[in-house]
N, C-alpha and C positions, 0 to 999 in steps of 0.2 A: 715517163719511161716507155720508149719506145721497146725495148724488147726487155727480157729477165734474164739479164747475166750478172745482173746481180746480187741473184737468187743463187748463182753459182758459188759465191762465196762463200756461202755458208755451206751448199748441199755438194760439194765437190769435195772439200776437206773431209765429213763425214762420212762420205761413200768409201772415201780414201780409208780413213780409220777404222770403218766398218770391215773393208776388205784384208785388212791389215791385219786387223784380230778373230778372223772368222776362220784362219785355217787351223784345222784341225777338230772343229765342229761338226756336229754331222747334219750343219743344213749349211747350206749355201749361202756367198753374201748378199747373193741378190733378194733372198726372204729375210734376211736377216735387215735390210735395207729398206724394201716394203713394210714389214714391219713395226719398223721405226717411222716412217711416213705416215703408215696409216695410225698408229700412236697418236701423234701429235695432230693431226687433222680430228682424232676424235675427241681427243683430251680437249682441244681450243674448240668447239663444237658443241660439247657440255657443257663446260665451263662456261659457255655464252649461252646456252638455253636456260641454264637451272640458275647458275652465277650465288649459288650461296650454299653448295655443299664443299666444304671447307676439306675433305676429302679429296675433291675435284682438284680444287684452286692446290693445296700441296703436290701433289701429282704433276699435274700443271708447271707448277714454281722446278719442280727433281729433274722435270724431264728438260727444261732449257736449261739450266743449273747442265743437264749433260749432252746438252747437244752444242753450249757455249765450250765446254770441256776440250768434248771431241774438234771443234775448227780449230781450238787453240793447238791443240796436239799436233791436228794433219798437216797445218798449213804450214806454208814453205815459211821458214824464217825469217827471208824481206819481208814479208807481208802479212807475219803472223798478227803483229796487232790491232793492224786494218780489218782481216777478216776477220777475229775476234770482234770487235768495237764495230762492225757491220751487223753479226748476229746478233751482237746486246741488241741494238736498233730495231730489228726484224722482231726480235725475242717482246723486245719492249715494247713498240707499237700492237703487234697481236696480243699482248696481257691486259693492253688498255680493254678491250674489248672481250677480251676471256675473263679477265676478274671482275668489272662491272656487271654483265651480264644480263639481258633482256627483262628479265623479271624486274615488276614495281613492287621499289620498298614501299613501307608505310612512312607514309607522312608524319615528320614530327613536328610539333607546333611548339615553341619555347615563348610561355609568357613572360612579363618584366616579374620579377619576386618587389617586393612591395617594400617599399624604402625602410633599413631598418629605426627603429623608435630610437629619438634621443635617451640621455639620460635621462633629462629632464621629465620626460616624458614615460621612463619606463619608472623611476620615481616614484610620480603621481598616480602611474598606475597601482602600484603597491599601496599607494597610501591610500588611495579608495578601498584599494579591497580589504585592507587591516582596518581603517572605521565603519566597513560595513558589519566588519564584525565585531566588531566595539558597540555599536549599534543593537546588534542582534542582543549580544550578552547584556546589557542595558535594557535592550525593553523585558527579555525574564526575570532581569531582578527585580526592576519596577514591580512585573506582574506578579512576584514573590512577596513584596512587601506590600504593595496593595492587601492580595490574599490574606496575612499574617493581620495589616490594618483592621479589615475587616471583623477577621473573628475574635480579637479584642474588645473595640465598638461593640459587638453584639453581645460579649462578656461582662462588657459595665453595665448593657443595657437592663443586664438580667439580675445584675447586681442590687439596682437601682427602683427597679419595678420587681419584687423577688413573688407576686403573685403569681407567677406559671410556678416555682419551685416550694416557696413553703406557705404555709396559709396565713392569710389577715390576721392580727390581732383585733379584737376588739375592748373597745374601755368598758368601764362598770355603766356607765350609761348608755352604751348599746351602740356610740359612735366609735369611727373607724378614727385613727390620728392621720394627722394631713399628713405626716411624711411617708406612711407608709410602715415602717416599725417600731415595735414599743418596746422601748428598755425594760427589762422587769428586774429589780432589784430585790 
């Protein structure tokens, strides 16, 4: 582009519309013009520093939203949809750069998620961990009936040898009986 007249497309129709609807204001259109210039140079300025206050970028989005409005308005009627379909252009190309914005995101890193289990496979999983516990409850009853084994054994023992509990007979000759007790009838 050798010169910008076709910056005029868009800023002609608007000066146009501005002046258009400025009488009876009590400021002039030519601040009402600056204004609106200095507006949009500050709005696409932030929007390109900061690029992530959501504040901004709406503002941003309202204000070409009405400065597409206004070429659509002013412009001559051959030529309305050109200059319209010029400002989207100008509009579009500057958003590229006002809503991106200079600030670094953070980096996201997206690992592979880990291939899901067959059936097969989630199955056997269960079926481990239900004879784990088959297992578990198996060895306390064991070590239940062990326990119980035991103090039986030691029951008959006492049964059998009853010298810790009741005392020796002895016969009229002074000996002990082999088995240990003597019927007395």
């Amino acid at each position: 582009m050798a010169d910008w007249h076709l910056t005029e497309a868009v800023t002609t129709p608007v000066r146009t519309y501005i002046t258009a609807y400025t009488a009876g204001l009590p400021t002039t259109a030519e601040a009402i013009w600056s204004a609106w210039a200095a507006t949009g140079a500050i709005l696409w300025l932030l929007c390109w520093l900061t690029g992530s206050s959501w504040s901004l970028r709406l503002a941003w989005l309202l204000y070409g939203a009405g400065t597409i409005a206004m070429v659509y308005s002013a412009s001559p009627a051959g030529g309305r949809m050109l200059a319209t379909g010029i400002a989207v252009l100008y509009w579009g190309v500057l958003s590229v750069f006002a809503l991106r914005g200079i600030h670094r995101r953070p980096t996201t890193h997206a690992y592979p998620a880990p291939p899901p289990a067959t059936a097969l496979e989630q199955l056997r999983t269960r079926l481990d961990e239900q004879f784990g516990e088959v297992q578990t409850r198996l060895t306390s009853v064991e070590a239940a009936v062990n326990d119980q084994l035991a103090a039986r054994r030691a029951e008959q023992r006492s049964l059998i040898h009853p010298s810790t509990h009741t005392p020796q007979t002895t016969l009229k000759n002074g000996t002990r009986p082999a088995w240990g007790r003597v019927l007395v009838v």
